[in-house]
C-alpha positions in Angstrom: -112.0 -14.7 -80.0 -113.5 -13.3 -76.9 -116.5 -11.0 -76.9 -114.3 -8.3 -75.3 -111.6 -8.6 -77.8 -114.0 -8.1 -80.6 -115.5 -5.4 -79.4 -111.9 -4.1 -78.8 -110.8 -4.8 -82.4 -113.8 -2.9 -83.9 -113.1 -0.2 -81.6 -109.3 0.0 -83.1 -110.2 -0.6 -86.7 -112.4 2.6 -87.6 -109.7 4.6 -85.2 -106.8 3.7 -86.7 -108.6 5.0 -90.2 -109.7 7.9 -88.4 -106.2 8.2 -87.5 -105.3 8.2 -91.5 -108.0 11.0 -92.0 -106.3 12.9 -89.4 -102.5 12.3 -90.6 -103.5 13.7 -94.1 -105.3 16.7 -91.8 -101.8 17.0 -90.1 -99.6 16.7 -93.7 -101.4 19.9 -94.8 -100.6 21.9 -91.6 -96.9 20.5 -92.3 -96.5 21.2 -95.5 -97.7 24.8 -94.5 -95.5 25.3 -92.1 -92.8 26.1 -93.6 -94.9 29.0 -95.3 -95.8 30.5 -92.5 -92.5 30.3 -90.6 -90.5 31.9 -93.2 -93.0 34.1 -94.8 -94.6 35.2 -91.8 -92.9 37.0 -89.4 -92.9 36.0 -85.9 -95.7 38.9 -84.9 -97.5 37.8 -87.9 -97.9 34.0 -87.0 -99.3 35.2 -83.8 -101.4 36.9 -85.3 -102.9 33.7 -87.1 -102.9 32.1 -83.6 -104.8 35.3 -82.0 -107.2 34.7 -84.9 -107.6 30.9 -84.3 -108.4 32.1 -80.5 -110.9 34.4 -81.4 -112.6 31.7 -83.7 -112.5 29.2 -81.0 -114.2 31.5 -78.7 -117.3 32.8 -80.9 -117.2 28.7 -82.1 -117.5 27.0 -78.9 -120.2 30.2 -77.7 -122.2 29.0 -80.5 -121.6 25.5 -80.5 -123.1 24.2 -77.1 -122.1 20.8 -77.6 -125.4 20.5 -80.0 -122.5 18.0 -82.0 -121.7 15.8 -79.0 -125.4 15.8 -78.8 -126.4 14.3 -81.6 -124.4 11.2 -81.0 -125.6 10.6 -77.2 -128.9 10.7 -78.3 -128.7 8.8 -82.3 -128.1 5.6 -80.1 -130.8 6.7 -77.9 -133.5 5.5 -80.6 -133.5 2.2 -82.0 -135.7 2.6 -84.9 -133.8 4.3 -88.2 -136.4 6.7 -88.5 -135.6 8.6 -85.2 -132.2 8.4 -86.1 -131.8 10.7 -88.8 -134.6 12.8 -87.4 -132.2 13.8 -84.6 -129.3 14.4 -87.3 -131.3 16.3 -90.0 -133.2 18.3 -86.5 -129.5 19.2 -84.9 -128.4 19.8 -88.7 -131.3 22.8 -89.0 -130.6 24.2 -85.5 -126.8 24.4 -85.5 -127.3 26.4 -89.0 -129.7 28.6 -87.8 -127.6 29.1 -84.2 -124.5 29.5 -86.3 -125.9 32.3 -88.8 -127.6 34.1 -85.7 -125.0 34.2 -84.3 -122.2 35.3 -86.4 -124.5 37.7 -88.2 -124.7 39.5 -84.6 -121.0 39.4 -84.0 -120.5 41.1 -87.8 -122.0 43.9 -86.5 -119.0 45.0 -84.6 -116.3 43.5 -86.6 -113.9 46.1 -86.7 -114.2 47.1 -82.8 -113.2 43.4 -82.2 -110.3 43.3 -84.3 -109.3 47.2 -83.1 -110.2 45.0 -79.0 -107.6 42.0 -79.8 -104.9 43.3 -82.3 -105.0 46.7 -81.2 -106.0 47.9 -84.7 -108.5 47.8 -87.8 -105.7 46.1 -90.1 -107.2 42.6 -89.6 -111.0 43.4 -89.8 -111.3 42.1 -93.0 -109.8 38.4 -91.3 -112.7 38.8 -88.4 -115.1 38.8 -91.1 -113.5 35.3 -93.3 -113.4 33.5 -89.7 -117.2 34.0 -88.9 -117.7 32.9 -92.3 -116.0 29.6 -91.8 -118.1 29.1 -88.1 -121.4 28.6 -90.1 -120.2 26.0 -92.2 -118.0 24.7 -89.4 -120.6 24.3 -87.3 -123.0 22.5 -89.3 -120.3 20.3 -90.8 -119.9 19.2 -87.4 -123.3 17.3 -87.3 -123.0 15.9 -90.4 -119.7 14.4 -89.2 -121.0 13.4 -86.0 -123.8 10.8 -88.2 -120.6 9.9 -90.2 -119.2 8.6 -86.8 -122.3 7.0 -85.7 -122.5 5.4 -88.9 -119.0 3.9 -88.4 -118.4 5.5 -92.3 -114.8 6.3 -91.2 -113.1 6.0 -94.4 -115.8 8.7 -95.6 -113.7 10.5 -93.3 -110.7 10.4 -94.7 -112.3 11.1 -98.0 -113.4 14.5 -97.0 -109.6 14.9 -95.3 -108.0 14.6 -98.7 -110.0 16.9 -100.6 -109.6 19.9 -98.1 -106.4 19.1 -98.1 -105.6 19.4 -101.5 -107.7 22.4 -101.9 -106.2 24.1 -97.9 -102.3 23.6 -99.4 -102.8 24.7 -102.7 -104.5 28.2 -102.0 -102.8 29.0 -98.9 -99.5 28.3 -101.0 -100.7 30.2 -103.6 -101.8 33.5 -101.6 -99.0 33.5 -99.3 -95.9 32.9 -101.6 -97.5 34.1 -105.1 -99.7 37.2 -103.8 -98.1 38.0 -100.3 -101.6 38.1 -98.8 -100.0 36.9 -95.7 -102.1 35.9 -92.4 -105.4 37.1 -94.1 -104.8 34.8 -97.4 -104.2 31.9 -94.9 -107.9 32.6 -93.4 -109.4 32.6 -97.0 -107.7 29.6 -97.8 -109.1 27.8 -94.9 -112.6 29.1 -95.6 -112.6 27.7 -99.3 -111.8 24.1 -97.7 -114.4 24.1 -95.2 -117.2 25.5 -97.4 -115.9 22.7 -100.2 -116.2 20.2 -97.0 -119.6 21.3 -95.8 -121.1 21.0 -99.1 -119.9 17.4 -100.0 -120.9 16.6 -96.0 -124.5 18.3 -96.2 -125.2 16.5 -99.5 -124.6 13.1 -97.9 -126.2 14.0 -94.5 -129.1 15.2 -96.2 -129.5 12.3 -98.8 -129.5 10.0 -96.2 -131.3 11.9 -93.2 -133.4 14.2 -95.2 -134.5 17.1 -93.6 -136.9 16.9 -91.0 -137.2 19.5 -88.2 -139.0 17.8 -84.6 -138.7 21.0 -82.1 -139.5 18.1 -79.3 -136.6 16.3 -80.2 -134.6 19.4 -80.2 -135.9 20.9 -76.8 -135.1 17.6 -74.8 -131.4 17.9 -76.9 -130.8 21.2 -75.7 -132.0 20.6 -72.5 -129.4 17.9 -72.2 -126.6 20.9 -74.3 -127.3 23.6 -72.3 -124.7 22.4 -69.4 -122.1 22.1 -72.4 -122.5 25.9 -72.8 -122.0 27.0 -69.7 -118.6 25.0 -69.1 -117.9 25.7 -72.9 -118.0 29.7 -71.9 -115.5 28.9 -68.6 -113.3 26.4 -70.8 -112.9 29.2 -73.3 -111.5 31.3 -70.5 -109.3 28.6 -69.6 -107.9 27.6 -73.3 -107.7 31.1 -74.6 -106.5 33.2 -71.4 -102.4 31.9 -72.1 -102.3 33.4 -75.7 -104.5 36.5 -75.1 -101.6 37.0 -71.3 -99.2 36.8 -73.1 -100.1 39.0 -76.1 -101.1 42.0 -73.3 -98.6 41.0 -71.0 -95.5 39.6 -73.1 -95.4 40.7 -76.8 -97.6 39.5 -80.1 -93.7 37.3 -80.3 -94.2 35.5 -77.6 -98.0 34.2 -78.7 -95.9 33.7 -82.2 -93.5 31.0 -80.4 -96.0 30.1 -77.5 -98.3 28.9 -80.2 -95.8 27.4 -82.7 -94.8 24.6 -79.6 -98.8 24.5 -78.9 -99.1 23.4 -82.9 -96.2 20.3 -82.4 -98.1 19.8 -79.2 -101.3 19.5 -80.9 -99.8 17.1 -83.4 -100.1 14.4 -80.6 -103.6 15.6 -80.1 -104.4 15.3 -83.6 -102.7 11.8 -84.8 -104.3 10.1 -81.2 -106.6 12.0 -79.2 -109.0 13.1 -82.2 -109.4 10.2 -84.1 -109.3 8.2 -80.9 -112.9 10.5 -79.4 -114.5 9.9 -83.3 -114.2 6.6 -82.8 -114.7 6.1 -79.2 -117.8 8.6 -79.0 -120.2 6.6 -80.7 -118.3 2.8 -79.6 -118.6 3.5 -75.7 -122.2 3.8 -76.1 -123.1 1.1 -78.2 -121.2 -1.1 -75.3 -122.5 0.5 -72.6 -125.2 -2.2 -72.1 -122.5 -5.1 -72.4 -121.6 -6.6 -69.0 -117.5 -6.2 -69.4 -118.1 -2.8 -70.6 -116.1 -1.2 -67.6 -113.2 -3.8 -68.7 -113.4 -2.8 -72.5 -112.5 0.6 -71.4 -110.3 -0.1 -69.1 -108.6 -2.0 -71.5 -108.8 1.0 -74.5 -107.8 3.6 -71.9 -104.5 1.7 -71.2 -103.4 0.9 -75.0 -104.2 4.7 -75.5 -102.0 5.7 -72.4 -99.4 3.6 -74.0 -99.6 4.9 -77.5 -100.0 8.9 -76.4 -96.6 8.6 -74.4 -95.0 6.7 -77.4 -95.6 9.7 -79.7 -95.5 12.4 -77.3 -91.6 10.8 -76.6 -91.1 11.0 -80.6 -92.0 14.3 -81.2 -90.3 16.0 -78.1 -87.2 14.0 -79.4 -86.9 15.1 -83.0 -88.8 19.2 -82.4 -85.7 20.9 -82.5 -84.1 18.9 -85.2 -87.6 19.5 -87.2 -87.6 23.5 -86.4 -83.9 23.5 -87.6 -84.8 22.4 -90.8 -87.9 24.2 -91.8 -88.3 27.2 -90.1 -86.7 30.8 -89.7 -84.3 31.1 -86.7 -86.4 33.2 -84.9 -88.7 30.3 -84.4 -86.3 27.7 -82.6 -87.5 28.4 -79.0 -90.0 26.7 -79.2 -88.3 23.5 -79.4 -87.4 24.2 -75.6 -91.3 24.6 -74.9 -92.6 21.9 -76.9 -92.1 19.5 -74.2 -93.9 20.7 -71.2 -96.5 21.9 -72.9 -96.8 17.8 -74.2 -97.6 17.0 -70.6 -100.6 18.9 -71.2 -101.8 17.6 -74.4 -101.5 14.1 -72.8 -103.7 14.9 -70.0 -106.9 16.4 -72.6 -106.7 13.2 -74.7 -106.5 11.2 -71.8 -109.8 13.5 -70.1 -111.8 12.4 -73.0 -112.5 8.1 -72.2 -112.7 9.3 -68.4 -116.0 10.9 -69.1 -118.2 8.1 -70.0 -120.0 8.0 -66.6 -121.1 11.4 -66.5 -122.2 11.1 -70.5 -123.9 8.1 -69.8 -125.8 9.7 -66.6 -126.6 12.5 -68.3 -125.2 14.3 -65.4 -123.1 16.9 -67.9 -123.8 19.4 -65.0 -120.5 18.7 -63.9 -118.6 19.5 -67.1 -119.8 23.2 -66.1 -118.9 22.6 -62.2 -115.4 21.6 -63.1 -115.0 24.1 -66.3 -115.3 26.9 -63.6 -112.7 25.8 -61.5 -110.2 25.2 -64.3 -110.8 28.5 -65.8 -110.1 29.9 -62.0 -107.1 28.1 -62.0 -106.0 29.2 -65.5 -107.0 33.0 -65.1 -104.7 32.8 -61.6 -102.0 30.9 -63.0 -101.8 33.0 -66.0 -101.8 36.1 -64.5 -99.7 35.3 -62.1 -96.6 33.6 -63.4 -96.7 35.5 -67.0 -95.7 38.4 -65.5 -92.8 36.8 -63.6 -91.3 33.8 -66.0 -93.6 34.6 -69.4 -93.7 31.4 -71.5 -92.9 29.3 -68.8 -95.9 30.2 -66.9 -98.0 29.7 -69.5 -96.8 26.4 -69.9 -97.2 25.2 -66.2 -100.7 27.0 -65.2 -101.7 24.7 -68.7 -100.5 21.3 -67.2 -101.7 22.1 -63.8 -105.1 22.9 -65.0 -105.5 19.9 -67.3 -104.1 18.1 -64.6 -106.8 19.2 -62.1 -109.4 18.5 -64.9 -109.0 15.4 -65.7 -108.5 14.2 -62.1 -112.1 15.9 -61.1 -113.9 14.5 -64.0 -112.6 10.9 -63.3 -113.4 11.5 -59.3 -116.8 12.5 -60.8 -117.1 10.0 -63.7 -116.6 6.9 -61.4 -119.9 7.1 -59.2 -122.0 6.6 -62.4 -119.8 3.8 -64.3 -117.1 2.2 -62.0 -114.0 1.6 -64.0 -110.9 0.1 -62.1 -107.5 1.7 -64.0 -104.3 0.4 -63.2 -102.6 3.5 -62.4 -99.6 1.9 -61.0 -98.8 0.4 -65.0 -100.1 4.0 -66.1 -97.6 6.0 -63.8 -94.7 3.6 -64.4 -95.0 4.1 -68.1 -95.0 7.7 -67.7 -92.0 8.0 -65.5 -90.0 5.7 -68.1 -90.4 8.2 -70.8 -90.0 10.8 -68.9 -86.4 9.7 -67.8 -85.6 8.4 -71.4 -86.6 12.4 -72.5 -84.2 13.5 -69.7 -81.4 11.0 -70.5 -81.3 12.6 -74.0 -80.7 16.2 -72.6 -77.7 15.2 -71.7 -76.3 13.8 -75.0 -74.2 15.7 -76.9 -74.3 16.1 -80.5 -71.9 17.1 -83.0 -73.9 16.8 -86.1 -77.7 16.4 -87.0 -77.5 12.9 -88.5 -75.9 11.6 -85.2 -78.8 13.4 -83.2 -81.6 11.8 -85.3 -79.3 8.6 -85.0 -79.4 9.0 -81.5 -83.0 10.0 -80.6 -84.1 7.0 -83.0 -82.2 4.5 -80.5 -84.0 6.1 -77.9 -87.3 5.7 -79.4 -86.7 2.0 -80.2 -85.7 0.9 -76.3 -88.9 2.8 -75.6 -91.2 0.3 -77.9 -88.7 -2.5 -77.3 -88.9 -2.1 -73.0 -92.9 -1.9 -73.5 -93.6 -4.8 -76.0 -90.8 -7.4 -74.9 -91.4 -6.3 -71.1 -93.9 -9.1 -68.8 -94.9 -5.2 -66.9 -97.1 -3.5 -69.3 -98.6 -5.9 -71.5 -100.0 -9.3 -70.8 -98.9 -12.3 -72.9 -102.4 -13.1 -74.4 -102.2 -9.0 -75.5 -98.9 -9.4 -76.9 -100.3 -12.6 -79.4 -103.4 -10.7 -80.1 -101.2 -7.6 -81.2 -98.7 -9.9 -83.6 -102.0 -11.7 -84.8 -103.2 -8.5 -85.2 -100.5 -6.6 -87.4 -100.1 -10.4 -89.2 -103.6 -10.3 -90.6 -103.8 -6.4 -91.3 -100.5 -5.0 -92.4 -98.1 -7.9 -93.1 -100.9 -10.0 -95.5 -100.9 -6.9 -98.1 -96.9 -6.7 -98.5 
């Protein structure tokens, strides 16, 4: 086996068990669903989404990519010592930036909830979120030294316990005590304190906790860019939901964000455990002379593997929404995929990067933050007032679109990777027809639907794998080597 091929297949094996942890993440916000689409009313579950929004804002404010961080610069030591004194050093600061911080914020917890949900009703939820940011936040470092420790199955360890605990209390204060959207918040803050204190125990054990303020000033220094395009991105991300609450009706972010959630489903089984896995890998390669191969390599299995599932789910949405929630909820099936055009573009933002992360040049994540979050502002503004959940929808492609285009453009001076896009596009345009093919289906019954879609989905893998176009025949062998030695040897 090659050098590149090895490289490759430890690449693969942690993702595909981050990939697990990830599924079981996903099997509690399924097995929830249901809850909230019948016991929630449509206002109510954009209400949670409003709530997740303002979460991600006061997050990613008090974040500055101090997480990120600790992984760029964990490899940039040799020596084990250094090591965890970068972990335990980012561990101390993101607490003490996280309790700052939210502590401030509590002061005017009510006029924030009276400023998004245009009353005082959901104060007491403002307060649970900020709770959850401080142990968020540092839970993040400590899972950013279980990445760089390649401890992935540690991972999904920590996945099935907040699991457990997320499904069993939301159930229990949404059915049994009717606590509705503020009983789902307390729920999620009992599974990521429970989280953070099993994650800080190991972190600690292993890293102790040693504070080196030089360390920290030359981390930040290298951070700092993160917050600046972390404050634009937030404009960009949030600005759609927000629109169309002011604009629209507290219904439409209800349904906007339901589609979001499927949407995020492909971000969540692929783009997430793929960036745990490939955060740390890319820079332990970086020094490797086919390292601009590897990822060329990577980038195109993941192309292939983010259409695959994006296909699936926009298939089987409505079918899904039919069965488990309220009527109310269906339209989203109808947004669920265009808005998938945009989750493929962020996962596909992430491997692009590497250049600019390994330059150190993360300047540019701020240049081309402010020129998304122009374009989403615009867009949003613009074509909310005139088509509402439509233009959501297409400012969000057009600006993860321009994104990802501007950080490759970008990416390329500092670490020259040579993508086919003609094998990229093709593959693209093939699902895309297959997708439009099964609009014009018929069906009488569900059973012949799901029949149907499942035909579709198999002349999908069937065209890719047996095709000479998209795979070579040396990557072919490796794959059925590959699925011989790991799946069919345990059967």
């Amino acid at each position: 086996m090659t050098e590149e091929k090895k490289e490759i297949g430890r690449f693969f094996k942690h993702s595909y068990i981050y990939a697990i942890g990830n599924v079981i993440n996903r099997i509690g916000a399924f097995l929830l669903l249901p809850v909230y689409t019948n016991y929630l009313t449509v206002e109510e579950y954009g209400a949670l989404e409003l709530f997740y929004g303002v979460s991600a804002v006061i997050f990613g404010f008090l974040s500055i990519g101090i997480a990120h961080a600790t992984l760029r610069f964990y490899f940039e030591y040799d020596d084990d010592s250094n090591r965890k004194a970068v972990v335990s050093t980012n561990y101390i600061a993101a607490l003490l930036i996280s309790l700052t911080g939210t502590a401030v914020v509590s002061i005017w917890y009510v006029e924030l909830s009276n400023l998004v949900f245009s009353s005082s009703l959901y104060a007491k939820g403002i307060l649970i979120i900020l709770g959850t940011i401080v142990f968020e936040l540092s839970s993040q470092i400590c899972l950013a030294y279980v990445r760089a420790k390649e401890k992935s199955m540690f991972f999904v360890y920590i996945a099935i316990i907040k699991l457990l605990i997320q499904v069993s209390i939301n159930i229990y204060l949404v059915i049994y005590k009717e606590q509705g959207v503020v009983g789902i918040l307390f729920g999620n803050f009992i599974a990521v304190l429970i989280g953070w204190v099993i994650l800080t125990v190991y972190t600690l054990k292993s890293c102790g906790l040693k504070f080196h303020f030089e360390k920290l000033i030359v981390i930040l220094k290298y951070s700092y860019p993160f917050l600046l395009g972390t404050v634009t991105t937030l404009v960009a991300t949030n600005v759609d939901k927000f629109g169309l609450n002011y604009m629209d009706a507290l219904g439409a972010v209800g349904i906007y964000m339901l589609a979001m959630k499927f949407s995020m489903v492909l971000e969540q089984l692929v783009g997430e455990p793929f960036s745990r896995s490939y955060g740390s890998f890319r820079f332990s390669i970086m020094k490797n002379e086919n390292a601009a191969t590897i990822q060329e390599n990577i980038v195109r299995y993941l192309f292939y593997t983010t259409l695959f599932l994006a296909l699936c789910i926009s298939l089987f949405v409505e079918d899904l929404l039919k069965v488990m929630s309220d009527e109310s909820f269906l339209k989203a099936s109808e947004i669920v995929p265009i808005i998938m055009l945009s989750s493929i573009l962020k996962i596909m933002n992430y491997p692009v990067q590497t250049g600019i992360l390994y330059a150190k040049k993360t300047k540019y994540f701020f240049h081309i933050s402010v020129v998304t979050a122009t374009l989403s502002v615009v867009g949003n503004l613009s074509l909310i007032p005139v088509i509402g959940i439509y233009g959501a929808c297409f400012t969000l492609i057009i600006t993860d679109l321009v994104s990802l285009l501007l950080m490759h453009n970008r990416s390329q001076k500092y670490f020259k990777v040579s993508y086919e896009l003609g094998k990229l596009i093709a593959a693209l345009l093939f699902s895309i027809l297959l997708f439009v093919l099964s609009l014009f289906i018929s069906f009488e019954s569900m059973l012949a639907s799901v029949f149907t879609k499942l035909i579709i989905v198999i002349s999908f893998v069937l065209y890719f794998y047996k095709g000479s176009y998209f795979l070579t025949q040396s990557e072919r062998k490796y794959a059925e080597s590959f699925i011989s030695r790991k799946i069919l040897r345990r059967t």
